[in-house]
C-alpha positions as CSV (number, residue, x, y, z in Angstrom):
1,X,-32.2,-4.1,-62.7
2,X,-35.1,-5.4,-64.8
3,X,-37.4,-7.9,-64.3
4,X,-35.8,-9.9,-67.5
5,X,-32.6,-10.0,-66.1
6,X,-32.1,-12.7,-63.5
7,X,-33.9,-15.3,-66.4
8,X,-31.6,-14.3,-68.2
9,X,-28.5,-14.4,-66.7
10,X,-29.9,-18.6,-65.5
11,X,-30.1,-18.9,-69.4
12,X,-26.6,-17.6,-70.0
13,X,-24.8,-20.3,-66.9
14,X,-27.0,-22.9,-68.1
15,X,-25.6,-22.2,-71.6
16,X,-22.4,-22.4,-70.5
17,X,-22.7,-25.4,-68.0
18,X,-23.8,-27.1,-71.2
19,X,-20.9,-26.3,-72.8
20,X,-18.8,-27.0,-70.1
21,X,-20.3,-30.4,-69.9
22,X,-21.7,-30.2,-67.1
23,X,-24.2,-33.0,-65.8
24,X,-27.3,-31.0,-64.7
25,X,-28.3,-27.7,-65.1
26,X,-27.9,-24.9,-62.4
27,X,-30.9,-23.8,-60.2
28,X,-33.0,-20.7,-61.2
29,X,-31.1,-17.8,-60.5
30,X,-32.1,-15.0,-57.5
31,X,-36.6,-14.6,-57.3
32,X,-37.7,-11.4,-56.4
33,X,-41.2,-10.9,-55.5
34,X,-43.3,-11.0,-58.1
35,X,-46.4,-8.3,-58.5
36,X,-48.8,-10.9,-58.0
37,X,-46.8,-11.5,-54.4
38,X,-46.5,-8.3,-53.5
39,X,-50.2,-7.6,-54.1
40,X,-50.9,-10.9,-51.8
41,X,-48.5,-9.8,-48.9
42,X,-49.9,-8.9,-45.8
43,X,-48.1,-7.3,-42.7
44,X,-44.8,-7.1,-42.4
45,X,-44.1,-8.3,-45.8
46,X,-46.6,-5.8,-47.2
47,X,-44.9,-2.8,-45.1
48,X,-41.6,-4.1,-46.0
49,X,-42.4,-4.3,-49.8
50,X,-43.2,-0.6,-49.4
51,X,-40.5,0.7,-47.6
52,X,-42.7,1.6,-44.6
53,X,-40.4,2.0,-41.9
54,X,-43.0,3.6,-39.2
55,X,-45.7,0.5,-40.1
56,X,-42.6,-1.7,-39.8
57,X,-41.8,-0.5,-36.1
58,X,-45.8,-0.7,-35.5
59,X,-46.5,-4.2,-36.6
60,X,-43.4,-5.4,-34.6
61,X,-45.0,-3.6,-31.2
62,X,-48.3,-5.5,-31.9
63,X,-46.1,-8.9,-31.8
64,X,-45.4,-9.2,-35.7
65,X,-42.4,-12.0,-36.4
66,X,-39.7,-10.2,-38.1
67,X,-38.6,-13.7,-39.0
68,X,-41.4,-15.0,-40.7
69,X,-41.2,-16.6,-44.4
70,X,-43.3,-16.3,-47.3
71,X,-43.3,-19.0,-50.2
72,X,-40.1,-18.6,-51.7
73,X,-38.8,-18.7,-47.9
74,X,-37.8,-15.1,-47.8
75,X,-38.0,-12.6,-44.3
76,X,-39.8,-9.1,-45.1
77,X,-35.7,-8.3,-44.5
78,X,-35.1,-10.1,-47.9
79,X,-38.7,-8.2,-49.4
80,X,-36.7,-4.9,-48.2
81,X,-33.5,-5.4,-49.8
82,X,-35.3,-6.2,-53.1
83,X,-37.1,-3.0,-53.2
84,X,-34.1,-1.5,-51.9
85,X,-35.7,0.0,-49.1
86,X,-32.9,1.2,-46.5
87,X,-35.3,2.7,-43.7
88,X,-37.1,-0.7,-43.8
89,X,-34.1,-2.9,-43.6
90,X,-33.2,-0.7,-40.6
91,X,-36.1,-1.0,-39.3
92,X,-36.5,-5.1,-39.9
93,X,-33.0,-5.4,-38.2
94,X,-33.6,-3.3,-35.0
95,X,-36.5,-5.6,-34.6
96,X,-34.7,-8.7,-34.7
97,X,-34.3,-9.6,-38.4
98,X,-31.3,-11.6,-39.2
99,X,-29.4,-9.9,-41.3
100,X,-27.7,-13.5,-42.5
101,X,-30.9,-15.6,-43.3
102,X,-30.8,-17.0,-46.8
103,X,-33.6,-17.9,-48.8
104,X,-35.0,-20.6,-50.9
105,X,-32.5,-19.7,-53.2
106,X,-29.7,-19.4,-50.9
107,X,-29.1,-15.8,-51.3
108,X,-28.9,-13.6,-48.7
109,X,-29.6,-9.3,-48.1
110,X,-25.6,-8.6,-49.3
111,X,-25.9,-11.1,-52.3
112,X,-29.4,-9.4,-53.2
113,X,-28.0,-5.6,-53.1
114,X,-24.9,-6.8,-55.0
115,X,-27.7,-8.1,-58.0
116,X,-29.7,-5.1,-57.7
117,X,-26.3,-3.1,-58.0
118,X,-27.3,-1.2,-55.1
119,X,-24.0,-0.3,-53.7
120,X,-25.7,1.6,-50.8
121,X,-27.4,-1.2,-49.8
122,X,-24.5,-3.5,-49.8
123,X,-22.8,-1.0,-47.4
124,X,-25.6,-0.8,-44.8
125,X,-26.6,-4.8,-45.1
126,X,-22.6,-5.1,-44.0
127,X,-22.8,-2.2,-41.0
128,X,-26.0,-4.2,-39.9
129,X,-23.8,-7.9,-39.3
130,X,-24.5,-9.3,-43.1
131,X,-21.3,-11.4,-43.3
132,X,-19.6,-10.4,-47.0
133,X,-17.4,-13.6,-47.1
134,X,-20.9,-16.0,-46.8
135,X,-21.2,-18.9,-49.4
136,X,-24.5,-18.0,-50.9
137,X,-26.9,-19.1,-54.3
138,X,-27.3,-22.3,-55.7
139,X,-23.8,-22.1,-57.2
140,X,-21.9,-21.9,-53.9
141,X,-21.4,-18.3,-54.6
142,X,-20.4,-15.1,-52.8
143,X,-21.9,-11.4,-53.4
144,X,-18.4,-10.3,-54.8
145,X,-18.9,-13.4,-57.6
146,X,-22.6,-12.1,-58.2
147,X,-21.1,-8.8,-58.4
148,X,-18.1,-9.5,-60.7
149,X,-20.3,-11.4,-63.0
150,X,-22.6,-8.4,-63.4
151,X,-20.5,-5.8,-64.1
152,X,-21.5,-4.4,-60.8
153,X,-18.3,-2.7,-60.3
154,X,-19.2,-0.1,-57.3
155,X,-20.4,-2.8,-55.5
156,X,-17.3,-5.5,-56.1
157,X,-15.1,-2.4,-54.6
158,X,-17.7,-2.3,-51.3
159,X,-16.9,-5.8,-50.9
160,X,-13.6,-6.1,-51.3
161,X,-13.2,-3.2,-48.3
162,X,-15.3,-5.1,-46.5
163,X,-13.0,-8.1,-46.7
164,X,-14.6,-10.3,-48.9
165,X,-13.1,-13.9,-49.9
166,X,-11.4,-12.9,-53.4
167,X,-10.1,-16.3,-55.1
168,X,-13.5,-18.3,-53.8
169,X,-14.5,-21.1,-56.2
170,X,-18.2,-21.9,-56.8
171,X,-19.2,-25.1,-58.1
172,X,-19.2,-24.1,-61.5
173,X,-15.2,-23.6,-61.0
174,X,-15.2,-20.2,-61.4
175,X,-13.7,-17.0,-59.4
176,X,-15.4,-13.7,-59.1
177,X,-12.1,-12.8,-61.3
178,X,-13.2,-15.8,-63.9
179,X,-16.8,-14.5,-63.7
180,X,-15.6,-10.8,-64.5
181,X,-14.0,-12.3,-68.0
182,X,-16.5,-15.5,-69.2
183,X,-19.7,-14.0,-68.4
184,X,-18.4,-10.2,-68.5
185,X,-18.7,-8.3,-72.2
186,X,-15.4,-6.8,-72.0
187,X,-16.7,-2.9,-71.4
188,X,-15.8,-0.9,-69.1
189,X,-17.9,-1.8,-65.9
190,X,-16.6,-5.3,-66.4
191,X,-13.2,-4.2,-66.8
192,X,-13.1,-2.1,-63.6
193,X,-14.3,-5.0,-62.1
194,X,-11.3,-7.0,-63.1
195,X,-8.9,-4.3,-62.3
196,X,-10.4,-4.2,-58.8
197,X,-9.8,-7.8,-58.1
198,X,-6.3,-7.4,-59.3
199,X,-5.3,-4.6,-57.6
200,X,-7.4,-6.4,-54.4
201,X,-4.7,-9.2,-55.0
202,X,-6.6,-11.9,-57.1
203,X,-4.9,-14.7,-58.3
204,X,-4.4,-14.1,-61.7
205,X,-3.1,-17.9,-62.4
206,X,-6.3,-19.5,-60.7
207,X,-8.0,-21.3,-63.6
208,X,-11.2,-22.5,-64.0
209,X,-12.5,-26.2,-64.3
210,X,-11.1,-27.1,-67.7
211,X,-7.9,-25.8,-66.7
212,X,-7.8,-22.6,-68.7
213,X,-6.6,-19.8,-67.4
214,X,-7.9,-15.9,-67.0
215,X,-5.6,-14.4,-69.7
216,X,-6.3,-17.1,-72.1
217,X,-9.8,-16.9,-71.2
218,X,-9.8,-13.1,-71.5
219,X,-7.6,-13.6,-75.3
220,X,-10.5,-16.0,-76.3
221,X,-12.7,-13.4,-76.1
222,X,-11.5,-10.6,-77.3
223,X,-11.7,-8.8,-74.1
224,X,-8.3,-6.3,-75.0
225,X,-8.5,-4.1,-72.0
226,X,-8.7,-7.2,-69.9
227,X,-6.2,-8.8,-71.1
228,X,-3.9,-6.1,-70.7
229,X,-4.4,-5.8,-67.2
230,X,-3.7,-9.1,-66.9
231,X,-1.0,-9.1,-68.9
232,X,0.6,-6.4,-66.6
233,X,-0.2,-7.9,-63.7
234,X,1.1,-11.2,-64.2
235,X,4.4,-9.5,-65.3
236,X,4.2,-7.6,-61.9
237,X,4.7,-11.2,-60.5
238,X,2.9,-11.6,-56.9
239,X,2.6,-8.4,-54.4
């Protein structure tokens, strides 16, 4: 994922919250580390920013806090799963990290992976005790919204396996279904997305805050394939 693309994706909600009428605009979307904090970091955030397992495990020995916070409130376990570094995230949580802490931001290891499309990650945050039905982000979110709304299709299948909440509304009044459609551009990844979450058992009636429904949502957008699943779905009638 590049550097561009969490701005961008707070341009496109607050875009849309505008439209929406919404009152106040969202908070900045998910803040990885920048270079300049990566250069700053020392210790465990500096070994965790690398990916160095073995100077994880050392630094811990000498009496290092796994559970430390840097400006933007994140653990070196959150500086891990943005580099997607799966030996240090291993190593972070043997020593104690909590695999649940949220940051500034409100996002947590799962919600991070699922951004960064790193379906790998998303599996071994899970294994270690992340919890994939947590309410994360400024929007009241979950990884599998974050996920939908990305096209992030591998990722939305990881977490529906693991169980994650499927009809959750965030405070913009939108599903991960919802997300999959309005902020989705109708290819393929998007679509699989959708079909997932269908074939999960996603209410395909659940509308979002103005009261429109997915398929009409879906047929205002041109989004054919989409609306043809849901078109076949909703003629399947509930499983």
């Amino acid at each position: 994922m590049s550097a561009r693309r969490p701005a961008l994706l707070g341009t496109i909600t607050l875009v849309l919250m505008t439209l929406m009428g919404a009152s106040s605009p969202p908070a900045v979307a998910q803040t990885p580390p920048s270079p300049s904090e990566i250069a700053a970091y020392q210790g465990l955030f500096a070994a965790a920013a690398r990916g160095d397992a073995a100077g994880i495990a050392r630094l811990v020995a000498e009496g290092a806090d796994v559970r430390a916070r840097d400006g933007h409130q994140r653990t070196p376990l959150h500086v891990a799963a943005h580099g997607g570094h799966a030996e240090a995230v291993r190593a972070l949580v043997r020593a104690g990290a909590d695999p649940r802490a949220l940051d500034a931001r409100r996002y947590d290891i799962v919600t991070i992976a699922a951004v960064r499309d790193d379906e790998a990650m998303v599996r071994l945050a899970i294994s270690l005790g992340s919890d994939p039905r947590a309410i994360t982000s400024p929007y009241d979110g979950t990884a599998l919204i974050a996920a939908a709304h990305l096209g992030h299709d591998g990722v939305v299948r990881a977490l529906i396996e693991a169980g994650a909440p499927l009809d959750h509304v965030n405070n913009l009044r939108w599903t991960a279904l919802i997300e999959s459609i309005v902020l989705g551009d109708g290819g393929p990844r998007h679509t699989a997305c959708l079909a997932a979450l269908l074939e999960a058992g996603a209410d395909p009636h659940l509308a979002d805050g103005q009261g429109v429904a997915p398929l009409a949502l879906a047929r205002a957008r041109g989004h054919r394939a989409m609306v043809a699943l849901l078109e076949a779905r909703i003629a399947r009638g509930r499983p």
